[in-house]
C-alpha positions as CSV (number, residue, x, y, z in Angstrom):
1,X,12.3,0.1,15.7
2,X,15.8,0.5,14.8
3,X,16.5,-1.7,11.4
4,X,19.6,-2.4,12.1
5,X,18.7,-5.3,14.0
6,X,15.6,-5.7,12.4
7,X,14.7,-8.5,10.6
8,X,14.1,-7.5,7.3
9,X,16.0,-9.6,4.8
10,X,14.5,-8.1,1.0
11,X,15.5,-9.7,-1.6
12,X,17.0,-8.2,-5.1
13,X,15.5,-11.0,-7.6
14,X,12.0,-12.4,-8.0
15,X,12.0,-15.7,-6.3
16,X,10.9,-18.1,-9.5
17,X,8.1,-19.6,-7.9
18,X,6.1,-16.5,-7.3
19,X,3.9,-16.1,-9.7
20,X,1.5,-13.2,-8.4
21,X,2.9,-9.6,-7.4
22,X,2.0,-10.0,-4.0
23,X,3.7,-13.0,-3.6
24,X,6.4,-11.8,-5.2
25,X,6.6,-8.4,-3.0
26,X,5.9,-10.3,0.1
27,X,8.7,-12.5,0.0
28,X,10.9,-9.8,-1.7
29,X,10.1,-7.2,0.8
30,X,10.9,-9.6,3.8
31,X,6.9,-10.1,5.1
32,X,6.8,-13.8,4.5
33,X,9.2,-16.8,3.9
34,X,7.9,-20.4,3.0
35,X,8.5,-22.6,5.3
36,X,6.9,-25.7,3.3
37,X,4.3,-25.8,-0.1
38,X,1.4,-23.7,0.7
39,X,3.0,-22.8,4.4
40,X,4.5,-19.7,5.2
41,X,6.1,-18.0,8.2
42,X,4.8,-14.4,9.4
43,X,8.5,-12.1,9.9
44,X,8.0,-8.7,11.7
45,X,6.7,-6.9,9.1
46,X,4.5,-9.2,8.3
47,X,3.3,-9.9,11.6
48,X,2.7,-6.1,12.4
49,X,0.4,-6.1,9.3
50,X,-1.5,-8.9,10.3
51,X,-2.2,-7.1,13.7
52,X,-3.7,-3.9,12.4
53,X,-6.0,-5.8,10.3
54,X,-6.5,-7.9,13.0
55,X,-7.8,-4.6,15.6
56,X,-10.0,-3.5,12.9
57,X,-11.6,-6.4,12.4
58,X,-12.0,-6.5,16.4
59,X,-13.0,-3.3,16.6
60,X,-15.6,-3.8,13.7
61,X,-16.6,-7.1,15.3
62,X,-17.1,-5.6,18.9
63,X,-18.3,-2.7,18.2
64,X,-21.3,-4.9,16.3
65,X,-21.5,-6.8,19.6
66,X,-19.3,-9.8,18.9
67,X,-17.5,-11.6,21.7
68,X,-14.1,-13.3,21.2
69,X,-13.3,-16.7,22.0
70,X,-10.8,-18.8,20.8
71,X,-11.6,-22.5,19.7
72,X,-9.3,-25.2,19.4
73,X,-7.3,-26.0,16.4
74,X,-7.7,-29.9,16.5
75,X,-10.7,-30.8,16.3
76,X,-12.8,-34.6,17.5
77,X,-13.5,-36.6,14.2
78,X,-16.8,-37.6,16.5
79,X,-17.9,-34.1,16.0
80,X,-17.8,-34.1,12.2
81,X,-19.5,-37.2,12.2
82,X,-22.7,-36.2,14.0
83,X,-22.8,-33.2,11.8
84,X,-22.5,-35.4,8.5
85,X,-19.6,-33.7,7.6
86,X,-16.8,-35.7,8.0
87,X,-17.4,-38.0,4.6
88,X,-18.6,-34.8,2.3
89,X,-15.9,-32.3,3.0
90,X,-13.6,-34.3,1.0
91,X,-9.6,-34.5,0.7
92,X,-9.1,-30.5,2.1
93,X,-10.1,-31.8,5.7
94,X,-6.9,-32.5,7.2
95,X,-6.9,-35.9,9.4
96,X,-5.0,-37.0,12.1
97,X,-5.1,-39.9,14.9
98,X,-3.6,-39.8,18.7
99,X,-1.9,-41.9,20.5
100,X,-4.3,-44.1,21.2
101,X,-6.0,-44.2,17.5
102,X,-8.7,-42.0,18.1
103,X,-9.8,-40.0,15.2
104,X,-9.1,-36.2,14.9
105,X,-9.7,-33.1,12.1
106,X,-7.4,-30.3,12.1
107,X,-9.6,-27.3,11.8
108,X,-11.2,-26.2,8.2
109,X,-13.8,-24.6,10.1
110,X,-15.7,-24.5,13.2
111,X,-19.2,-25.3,12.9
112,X,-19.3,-28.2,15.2
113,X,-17.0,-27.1,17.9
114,X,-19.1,-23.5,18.3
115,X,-22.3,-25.2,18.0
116,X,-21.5,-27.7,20.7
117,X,-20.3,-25.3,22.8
118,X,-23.2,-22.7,22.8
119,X,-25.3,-26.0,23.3
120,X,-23.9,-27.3,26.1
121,X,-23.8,-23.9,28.0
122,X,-26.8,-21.9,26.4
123,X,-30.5,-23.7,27.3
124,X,-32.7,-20.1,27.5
125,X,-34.1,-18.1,25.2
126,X,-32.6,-15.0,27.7
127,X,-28.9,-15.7,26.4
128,X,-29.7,-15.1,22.9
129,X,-29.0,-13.6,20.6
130,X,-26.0,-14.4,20.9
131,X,-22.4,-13.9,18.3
132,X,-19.2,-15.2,19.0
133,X,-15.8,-15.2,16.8
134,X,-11.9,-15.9,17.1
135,X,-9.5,-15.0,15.1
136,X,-7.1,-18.3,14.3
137,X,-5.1,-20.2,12.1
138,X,-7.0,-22.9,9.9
139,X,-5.7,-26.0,8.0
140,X,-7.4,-27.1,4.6
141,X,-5.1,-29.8,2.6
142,X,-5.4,-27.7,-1.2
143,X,-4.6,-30.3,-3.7
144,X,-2.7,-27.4,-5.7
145,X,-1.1,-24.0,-3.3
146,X,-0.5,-21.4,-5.3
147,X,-0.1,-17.4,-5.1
148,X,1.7,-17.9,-2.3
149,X,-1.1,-16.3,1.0
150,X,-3.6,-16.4,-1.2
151,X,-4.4,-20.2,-1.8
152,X,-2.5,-22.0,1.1
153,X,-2.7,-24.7,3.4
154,X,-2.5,-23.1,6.5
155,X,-3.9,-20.0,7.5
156,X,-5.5,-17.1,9.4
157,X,-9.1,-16.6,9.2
158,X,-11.6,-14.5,11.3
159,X,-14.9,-17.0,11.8
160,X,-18.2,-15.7,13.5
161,X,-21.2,-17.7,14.6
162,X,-24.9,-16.0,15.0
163,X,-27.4,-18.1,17.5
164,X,-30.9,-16.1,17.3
165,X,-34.0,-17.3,17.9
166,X,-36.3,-16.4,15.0
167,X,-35.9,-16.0,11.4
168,X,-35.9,-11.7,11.8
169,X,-33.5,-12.0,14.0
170,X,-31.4,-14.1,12.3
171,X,-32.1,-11.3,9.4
172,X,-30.9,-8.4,12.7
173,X,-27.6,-10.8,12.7
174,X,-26.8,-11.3,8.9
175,X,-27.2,-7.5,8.4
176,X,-25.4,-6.2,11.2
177,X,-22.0,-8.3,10.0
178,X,-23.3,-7.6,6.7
179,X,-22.2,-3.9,7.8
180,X,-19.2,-4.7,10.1
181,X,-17.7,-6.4,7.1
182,X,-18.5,-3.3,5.0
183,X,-16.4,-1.2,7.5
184,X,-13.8,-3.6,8.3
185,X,-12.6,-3.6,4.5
186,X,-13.5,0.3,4.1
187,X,-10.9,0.9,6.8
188,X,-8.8,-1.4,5.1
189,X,-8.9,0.9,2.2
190,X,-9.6,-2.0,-0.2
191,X,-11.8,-1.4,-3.2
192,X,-13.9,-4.0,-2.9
193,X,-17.5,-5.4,-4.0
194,X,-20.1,-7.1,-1.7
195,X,-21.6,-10.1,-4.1
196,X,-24.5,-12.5,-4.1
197,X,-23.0,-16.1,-3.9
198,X,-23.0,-19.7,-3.7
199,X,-22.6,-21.2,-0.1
200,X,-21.1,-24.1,-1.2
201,X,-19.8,-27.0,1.5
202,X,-20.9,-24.5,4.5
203,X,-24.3,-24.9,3.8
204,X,-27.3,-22.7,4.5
205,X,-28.5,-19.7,1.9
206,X,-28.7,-15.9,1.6
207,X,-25.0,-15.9,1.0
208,X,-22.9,-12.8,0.1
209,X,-18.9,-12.9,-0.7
210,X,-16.8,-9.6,0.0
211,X,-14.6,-10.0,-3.3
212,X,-11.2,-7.3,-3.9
213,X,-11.3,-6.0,-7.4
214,X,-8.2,-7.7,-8.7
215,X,-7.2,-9.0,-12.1
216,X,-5.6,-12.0,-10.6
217,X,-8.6,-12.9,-8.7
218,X,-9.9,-16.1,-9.2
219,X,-13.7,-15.4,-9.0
220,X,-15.6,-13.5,-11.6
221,X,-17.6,-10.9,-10.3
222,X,-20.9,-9.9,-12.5
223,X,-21.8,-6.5,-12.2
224,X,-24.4,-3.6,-13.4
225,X,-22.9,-1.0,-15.0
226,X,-25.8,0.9,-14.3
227,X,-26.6,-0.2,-10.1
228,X,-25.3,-2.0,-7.4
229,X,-25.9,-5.3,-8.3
230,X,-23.1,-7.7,-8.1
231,X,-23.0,-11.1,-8.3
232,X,-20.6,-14.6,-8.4
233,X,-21.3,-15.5,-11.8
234,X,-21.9,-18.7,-10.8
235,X,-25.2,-18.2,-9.0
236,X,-26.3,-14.5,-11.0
237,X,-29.5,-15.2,-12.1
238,X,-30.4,-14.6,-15.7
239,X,-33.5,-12.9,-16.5
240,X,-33.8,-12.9,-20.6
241,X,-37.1,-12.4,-22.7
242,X,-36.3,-14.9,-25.4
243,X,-38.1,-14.2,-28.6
244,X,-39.0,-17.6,-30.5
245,X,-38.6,-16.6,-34.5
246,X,-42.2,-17.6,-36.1
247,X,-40.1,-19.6,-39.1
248,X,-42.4,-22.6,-39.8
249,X,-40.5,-26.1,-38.2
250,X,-39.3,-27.8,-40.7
251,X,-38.6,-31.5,-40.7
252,X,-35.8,-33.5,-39.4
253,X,-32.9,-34.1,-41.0
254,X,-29.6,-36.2,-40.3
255,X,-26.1,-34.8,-41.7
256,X,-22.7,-36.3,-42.0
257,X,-20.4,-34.5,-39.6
258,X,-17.0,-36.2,-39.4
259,X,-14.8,-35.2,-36.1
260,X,-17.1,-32.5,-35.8
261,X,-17.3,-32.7,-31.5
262,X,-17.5,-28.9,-30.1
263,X,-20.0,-25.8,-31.2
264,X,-17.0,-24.0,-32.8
265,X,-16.6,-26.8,-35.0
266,X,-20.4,-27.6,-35.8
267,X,-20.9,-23.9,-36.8
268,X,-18.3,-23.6,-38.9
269,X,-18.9,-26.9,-40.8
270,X,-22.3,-26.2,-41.0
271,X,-21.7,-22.3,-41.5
272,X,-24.6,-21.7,-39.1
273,X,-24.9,-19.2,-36.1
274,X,-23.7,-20.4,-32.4
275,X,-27.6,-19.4,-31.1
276,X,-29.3,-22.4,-33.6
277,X,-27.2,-25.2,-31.6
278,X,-28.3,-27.6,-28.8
279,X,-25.8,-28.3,-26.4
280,X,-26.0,-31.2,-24.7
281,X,-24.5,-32.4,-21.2
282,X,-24.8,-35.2,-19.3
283,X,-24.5,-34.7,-15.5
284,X,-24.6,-37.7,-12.9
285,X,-27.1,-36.1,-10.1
286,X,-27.0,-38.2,-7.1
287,X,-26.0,-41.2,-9.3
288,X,-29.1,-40.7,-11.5
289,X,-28.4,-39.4,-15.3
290,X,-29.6,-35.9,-16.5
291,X,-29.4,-34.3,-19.7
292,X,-28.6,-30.3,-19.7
293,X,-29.8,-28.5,-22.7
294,X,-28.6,-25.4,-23.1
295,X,-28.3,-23.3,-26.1
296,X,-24.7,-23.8,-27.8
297,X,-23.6,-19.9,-27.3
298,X,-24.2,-20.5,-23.5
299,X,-22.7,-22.1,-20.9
300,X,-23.8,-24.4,-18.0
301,X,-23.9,-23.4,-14.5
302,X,-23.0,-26.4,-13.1
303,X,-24.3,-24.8,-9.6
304,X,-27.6,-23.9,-11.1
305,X,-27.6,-27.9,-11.8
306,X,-27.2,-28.5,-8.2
307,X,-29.2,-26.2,-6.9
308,X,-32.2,-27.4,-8.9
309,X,-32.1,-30.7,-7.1
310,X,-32.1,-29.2,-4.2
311,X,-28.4,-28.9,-3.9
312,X,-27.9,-32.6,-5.1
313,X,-24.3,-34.1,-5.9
314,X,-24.1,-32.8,-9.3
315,X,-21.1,-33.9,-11.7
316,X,-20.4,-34.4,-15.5
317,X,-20.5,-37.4,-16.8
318,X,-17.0,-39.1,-17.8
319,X,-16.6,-39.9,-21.2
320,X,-16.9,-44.0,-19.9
321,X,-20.2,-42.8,-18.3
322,X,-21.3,-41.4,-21.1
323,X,-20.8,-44.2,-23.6
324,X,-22.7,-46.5,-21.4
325,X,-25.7,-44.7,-20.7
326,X,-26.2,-42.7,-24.4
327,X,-24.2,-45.5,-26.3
328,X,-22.1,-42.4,-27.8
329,X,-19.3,-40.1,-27.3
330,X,-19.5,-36.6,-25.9
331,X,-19.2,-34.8,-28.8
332,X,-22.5,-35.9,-30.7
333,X,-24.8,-36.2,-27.6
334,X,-28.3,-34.8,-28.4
335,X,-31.8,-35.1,-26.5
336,X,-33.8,-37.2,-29.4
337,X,-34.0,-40.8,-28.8
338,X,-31.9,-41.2,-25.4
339,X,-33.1,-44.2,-23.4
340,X,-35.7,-44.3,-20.6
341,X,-34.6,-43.0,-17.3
342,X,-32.8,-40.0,-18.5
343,X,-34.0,-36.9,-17.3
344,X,-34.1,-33.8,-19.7
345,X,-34.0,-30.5,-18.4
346,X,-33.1,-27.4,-20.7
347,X,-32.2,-24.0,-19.8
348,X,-35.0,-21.2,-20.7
349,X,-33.5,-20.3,-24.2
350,X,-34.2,-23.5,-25.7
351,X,-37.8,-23.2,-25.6
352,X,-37.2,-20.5,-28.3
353,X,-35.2,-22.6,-30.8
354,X,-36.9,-23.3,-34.0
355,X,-35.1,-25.6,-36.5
356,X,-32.1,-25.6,-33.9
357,X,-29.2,-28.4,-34.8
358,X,-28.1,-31.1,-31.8
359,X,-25.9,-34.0,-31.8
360,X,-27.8,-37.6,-33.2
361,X,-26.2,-39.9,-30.0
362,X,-24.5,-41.2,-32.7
363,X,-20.5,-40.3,-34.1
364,X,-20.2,-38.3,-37.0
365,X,-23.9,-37.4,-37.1
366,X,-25.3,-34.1,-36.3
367,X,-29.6,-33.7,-36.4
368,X,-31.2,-30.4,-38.4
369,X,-34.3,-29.0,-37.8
370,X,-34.4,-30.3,-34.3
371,X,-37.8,-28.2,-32.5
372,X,-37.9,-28.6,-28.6
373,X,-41.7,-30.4,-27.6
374,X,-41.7,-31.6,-31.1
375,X,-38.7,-34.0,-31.2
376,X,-37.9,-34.5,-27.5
377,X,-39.5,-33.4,-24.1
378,X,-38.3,-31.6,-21.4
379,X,-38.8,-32.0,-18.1
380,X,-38.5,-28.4,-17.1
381,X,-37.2,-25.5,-18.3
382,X,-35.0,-23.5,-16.2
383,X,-32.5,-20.8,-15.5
384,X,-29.6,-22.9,-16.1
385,X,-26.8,-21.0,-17.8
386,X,-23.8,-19.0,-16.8
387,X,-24.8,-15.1,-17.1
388,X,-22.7,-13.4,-19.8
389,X,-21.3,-9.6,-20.2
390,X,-24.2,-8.2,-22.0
391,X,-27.2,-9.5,-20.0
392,X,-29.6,-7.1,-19.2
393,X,-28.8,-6.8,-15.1
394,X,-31.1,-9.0,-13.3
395,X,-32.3,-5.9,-11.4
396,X,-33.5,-4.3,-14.6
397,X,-31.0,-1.9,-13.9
398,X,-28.2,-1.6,-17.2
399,X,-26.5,-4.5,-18.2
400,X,-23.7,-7.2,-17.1
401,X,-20.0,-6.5,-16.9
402,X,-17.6,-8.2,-15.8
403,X,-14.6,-7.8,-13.2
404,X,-12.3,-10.5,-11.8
405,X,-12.5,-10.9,-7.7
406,X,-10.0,-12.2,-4.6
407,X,-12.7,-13.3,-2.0
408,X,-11.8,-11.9,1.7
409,X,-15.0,-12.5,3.4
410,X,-18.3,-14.9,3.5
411,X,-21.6,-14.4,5.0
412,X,-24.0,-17.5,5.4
413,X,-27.4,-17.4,6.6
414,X,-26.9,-21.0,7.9
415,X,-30.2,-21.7,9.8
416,X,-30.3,-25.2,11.3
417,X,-27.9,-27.0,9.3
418,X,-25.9,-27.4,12.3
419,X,-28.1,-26.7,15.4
420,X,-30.7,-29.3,14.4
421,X,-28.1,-32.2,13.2
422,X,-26.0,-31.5,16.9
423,X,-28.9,-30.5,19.2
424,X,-28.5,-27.2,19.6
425,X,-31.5,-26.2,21.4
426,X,-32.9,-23.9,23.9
427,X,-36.4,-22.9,26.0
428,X,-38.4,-20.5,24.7
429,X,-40.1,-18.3,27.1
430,X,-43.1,-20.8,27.4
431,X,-40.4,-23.3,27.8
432,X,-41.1,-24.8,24.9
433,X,-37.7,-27.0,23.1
434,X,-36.8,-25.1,20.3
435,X,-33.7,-25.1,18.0
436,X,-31.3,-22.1,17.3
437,X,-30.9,-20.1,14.2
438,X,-27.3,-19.7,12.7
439,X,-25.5,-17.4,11.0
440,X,-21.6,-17.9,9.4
441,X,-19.3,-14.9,8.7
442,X,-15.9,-15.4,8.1
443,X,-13.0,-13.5,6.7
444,X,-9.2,-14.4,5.2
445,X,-7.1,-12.2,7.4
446,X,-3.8,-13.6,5.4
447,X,-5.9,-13.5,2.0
448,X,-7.0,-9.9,3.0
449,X,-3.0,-9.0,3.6
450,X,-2.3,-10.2,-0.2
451,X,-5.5,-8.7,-1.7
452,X,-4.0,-5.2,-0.2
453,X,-1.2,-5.9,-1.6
454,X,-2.2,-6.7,-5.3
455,X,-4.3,-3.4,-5.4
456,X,-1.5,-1.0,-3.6
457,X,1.8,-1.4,-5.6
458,X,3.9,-0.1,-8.0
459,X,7.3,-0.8,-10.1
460,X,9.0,-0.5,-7.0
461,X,7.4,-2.1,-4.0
462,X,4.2,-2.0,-2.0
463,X,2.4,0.6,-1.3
464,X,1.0,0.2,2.0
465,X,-2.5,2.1,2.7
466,X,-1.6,3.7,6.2
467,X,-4.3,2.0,7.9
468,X,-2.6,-1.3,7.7
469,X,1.3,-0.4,7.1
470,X,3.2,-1.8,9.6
471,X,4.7,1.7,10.6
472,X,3.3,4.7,9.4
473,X,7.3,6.4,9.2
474,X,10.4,5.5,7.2
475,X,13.2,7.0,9.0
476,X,16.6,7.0,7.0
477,X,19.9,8.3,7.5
478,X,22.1,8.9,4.5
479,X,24.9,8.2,6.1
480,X,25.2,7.1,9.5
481,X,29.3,7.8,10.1
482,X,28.1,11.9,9.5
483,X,27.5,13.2,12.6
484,X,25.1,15.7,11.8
485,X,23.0,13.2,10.4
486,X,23.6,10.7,13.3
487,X,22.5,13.1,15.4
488,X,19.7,15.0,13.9
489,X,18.1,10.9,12.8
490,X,18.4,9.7,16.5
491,X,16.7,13.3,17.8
492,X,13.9,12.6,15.2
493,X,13.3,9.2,16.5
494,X,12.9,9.9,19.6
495,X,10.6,12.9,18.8
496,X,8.5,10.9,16.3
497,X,8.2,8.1,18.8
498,X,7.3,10.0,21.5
499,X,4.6,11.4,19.4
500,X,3.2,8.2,18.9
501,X,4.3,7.4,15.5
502,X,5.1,4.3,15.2
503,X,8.8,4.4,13.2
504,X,11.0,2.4,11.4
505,X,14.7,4.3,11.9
506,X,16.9,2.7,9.3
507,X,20.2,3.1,10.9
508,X,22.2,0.2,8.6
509,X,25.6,1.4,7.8
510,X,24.7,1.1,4.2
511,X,24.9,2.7,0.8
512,X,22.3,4.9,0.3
513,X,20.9,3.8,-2.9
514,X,20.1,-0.2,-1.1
515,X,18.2,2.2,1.6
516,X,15.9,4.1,-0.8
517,X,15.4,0.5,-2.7
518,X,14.5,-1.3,0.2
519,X,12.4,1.7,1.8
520,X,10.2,1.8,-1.7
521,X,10.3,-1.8,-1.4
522,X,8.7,-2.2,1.8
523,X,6.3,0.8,0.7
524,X,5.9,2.8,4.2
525,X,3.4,5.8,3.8
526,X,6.2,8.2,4.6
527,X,9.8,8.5,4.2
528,X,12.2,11.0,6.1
529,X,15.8,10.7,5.0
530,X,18.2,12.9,6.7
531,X,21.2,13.7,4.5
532,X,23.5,16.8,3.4
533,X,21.1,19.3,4.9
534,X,21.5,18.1,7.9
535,X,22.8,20.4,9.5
536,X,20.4,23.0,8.7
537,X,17.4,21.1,10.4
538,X,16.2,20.1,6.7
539,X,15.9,16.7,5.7
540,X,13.7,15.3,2.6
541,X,9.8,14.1,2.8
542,X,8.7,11.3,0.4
543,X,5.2,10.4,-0.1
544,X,5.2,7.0,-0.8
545,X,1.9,6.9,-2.5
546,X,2.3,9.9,-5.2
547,X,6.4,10.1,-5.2
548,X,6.5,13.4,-4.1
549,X,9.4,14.7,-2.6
550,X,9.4,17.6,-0.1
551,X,12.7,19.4,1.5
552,X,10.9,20.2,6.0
553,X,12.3,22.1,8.2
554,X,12.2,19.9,11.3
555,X,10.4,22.6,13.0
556,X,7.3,22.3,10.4
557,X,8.0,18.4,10.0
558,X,5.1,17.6,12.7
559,X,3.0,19.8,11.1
560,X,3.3,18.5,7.6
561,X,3.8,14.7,8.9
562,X,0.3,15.3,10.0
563,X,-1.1,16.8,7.0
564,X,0.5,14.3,5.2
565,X,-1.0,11.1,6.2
566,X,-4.2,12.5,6.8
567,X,-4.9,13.0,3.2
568,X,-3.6,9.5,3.1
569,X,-6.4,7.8,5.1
């Protein structure tokens, strides 16, 4: 591709709304331009990227024995309706109505549309097991874009569906994209992390996230530093041995503790330790109140809330809420005294606490000496804390660090979340009605272009990993009026392209110092400049990666090309 006519308009200056380095590069380095907030147009580059990730997930996904299809964007409301989704997704499901007032979704997801369609063409347990997937741009309404590809409103995401007929083979299903996915972001060169997670609004359980080591990522990863175990923190289990002291209980005691609302404050004031506090939070759980416990060094999982009513609607209580149902404000709740029909459950470290301190339900008043069973009863104790760096690993393997994540893929074990609530169903071989088993996989092909990005880049540019770089060659001429250089560049080109290298001949009649900034910029594998030496068959090798600069002889250039970008891969 000559660039002369390419479009590749880089840019000098940060644009001042990009915040992250890959947004910052992607725009700069001509891959993207925003067309609106959170929307962003592919350019050449950019698009080129996008479709080698694209053939590797493909490849991945065929050679696993997926089939391609490709569903439709927009979406019948009806179809969301019968699934029980359309009022529980919330304000990200984008809504639209036709001409005549019929009620559409533009697509989040595609749960309901695959699941219709396998029902209405698959009836016989001989067509299964079955695993379809497209590759196609998806529409969720973020209340706040940001990082440009990375949280945006429209996007391209890779979705598979699993239709088995038994729970082992749903098991066959889950692993075998388990391991497609594991290749797919191998290839991809990404240092990444497979993690056990929360399926959220998807539904369904056995969940894994494929998360991009990145300290911009928005997920916190928790790790062993001693196995493989990695989890989101917000569903790693915590497996403790708390030890309860043998101090005798003493009695209760009520202290004066003026605009003393948060832990930091209590302990200081009261010049106690962080481990001897209750704190207290109350959650509305499917608009029924329930008081947290957890131990005031701790943190609530707000997902291990949910999850232990069954994955109820689980939210804090607003401060208005919280008046009316303890009488007192947030910063002196406590689990003595609190009025009937407020559940109590306490995460497993409280059962340890002896002469602990909580808040009295009443401002300015703190309790001493408080002892769990004694002075209030709970409910149940469980695991109900965020794990913290430290932990023993929940594997009994080491203990918990932590690293910051971008998610690029999901894995559900869905079930039949969908194929029992839309009728997906099929004869067995005694012809027996039964309903399918689902599995969910889905990956961010845009997120997956960013989260390359953010790991591969220096001072200078990207630094694209060759299996994804949208050519694999920088071809430069110094000066394109010499005509040594004229013609040993266009005899190159045509040589490399003919090899099957897949080129990009800068043949711009430009200064050579907006050349070499624009090829680091755009971060090709391998630059060839031809300059002064033209005209003795040498020109000058960079390896975009390390900065090394080699002077070829065009008769070993082959050769060393080769060499080159296989120690690259």
């Amino acid at each position: 591709m000559r660039q002369r006519t390419f479009l590749t308009p880089t840019l000098r200056e940060i644009p001042a709304d990009a915040e992250i380095t890959s947004h910052q590069l992607m725009l700069r380095a001509g891959f993207i331009r925003q067309t609106a907030s959170g929307i962003y147009s592919y350019l050449p580059l950019g698009k080129r990227v996008l479709r080698k990730i694209e053939d590797i997930i493909r490849s991945e996904m065929d050679s696993a024995g997926g089939q391609e299809v490709l569903l439709p964007a927009i979406q019948p409301a009806e179809l969301w309706e019968e699934s029980g989704r359309l009022g529980d997704y919330g304000p990200e499901l984008m809504r639209l109505k036709d001409r005549h007032n019929r009620d559409f979704v533009l697509g989040a997801t595609h749960e309901e549309v695959i699941t219709t369609l396998v029902r209405d063409d698959v009836q016989t347990y001989k067509k299964l097991p079955m695993n379809l997937y497209q590759i196609q741009t998806k529409f969720r309404d973020e209340r706040r874009p940001r990082f440009g590809v990375l949280r945006s409103r429209e996007f391209i995401m890779k979705d598979a569906y699993s239709f088995d007929t038994s729970q082992e083979g749903l098991n066959e299903s889950y692993q075998s994209m388990y391991q497609a996915y594991q290749n797919i972001f191998t290839r991809c060169q990404l240092d990444f992390r497979a993690v056990e997670a929360d399926s959220g609004a998807i539904g369904g359980t056995d969940t894994h996230e494929f998360m991009v080591l990145s300290d911009i990522g928005e997920d916190t990863i928790a790790y062993s530093d001693s196995s493989d175990f990695a989890a989101n923190v917000e569903i790693a289990p915590v497996f403790v041995d708390y030890i309860k002291s043998d101090v005798s209980p003493l009695e209760l005691e009520t202290v004066e503790t003026p605009n003393v609302k948060t832990i930091k404050e209590l302990t200081a004031f009261l010049n106690i330790k962080s481990e001897a506090t209750i704190k207290s939070l109350l959650f509305i759980v499917n608009e029924e109140p329930v008081l947290v416990l957890v131990r005031g060094d701790h943190e609530v999982n707000e997902i291990k809330v949910r999850n232990a009513f069954n994955k109820a609607t689980a939210e804090l209580a607003t401060p208005e809420q919280t008046a009316e149902i303890l009488g007192c404000e947030t910063g002196f709740i406590g689990p003595i005294g609190i009025p009937e029909g407020v559940t109590v459950i306490a995460d497993k470290a409280i059962e340890s606490i002896v002469n602990g301190v909580c808040g009295a339900n009443e401002k300015d008043k703190h309790l001493k000496n408080v002892n769990p069973d004694r002075d209030f009863k709970v409910s149940r104790y469980e695991d109900l804390r965020l794990i913290q760096e430290g932990d023993p690993s929940p594997d009994g393997k080491g203990t918990i660090q932590f690293a910051m994540g971008i998610e690029v893929g999901h894995v559900f074990k869905l079930g039949t979340k969908y194929s029992e609530a839309l009728g997906a169903k099929y004869l067995d071989e005694n012809g027996k009605s039964q309903t399918m088993i689902m599995g969910c996989y889905g990956i961010g092909v845009t997120r997956t272009i960013a989260a390359i990005v953010e790991q591969n880049h220096d001072d200078n540019g990207i630094v694209w990993p060759t299996s994804v770089a949208p050519f694999d060659l920088h071809l430069v001429t110094i000066n394109v009026k010499d005509v040594d250089q004229k013609q040993l560049s266009e005899e190159l080109y045509q040589t490399l392209s003919e090899e099957r290298y897949e080129v990009l001949y800068d043949d711009r009649p430009e200064r050579a110092g907006v050349k070499f900034k624009d090829s680091d910029l755009i971060g090709l594998p391998v630059r060839i400049a031809v300059g002064k030496k033209a005209s003795e068959g040498v020109v000058e090798v960079k390896i975009r990666k390390t900065g090394e600069m080699l002077e070829v002889h065009v008769s070993e250039l082959q050769d060393k090309l080769k060499h080159i970008l296989t120690e690259l891969r």
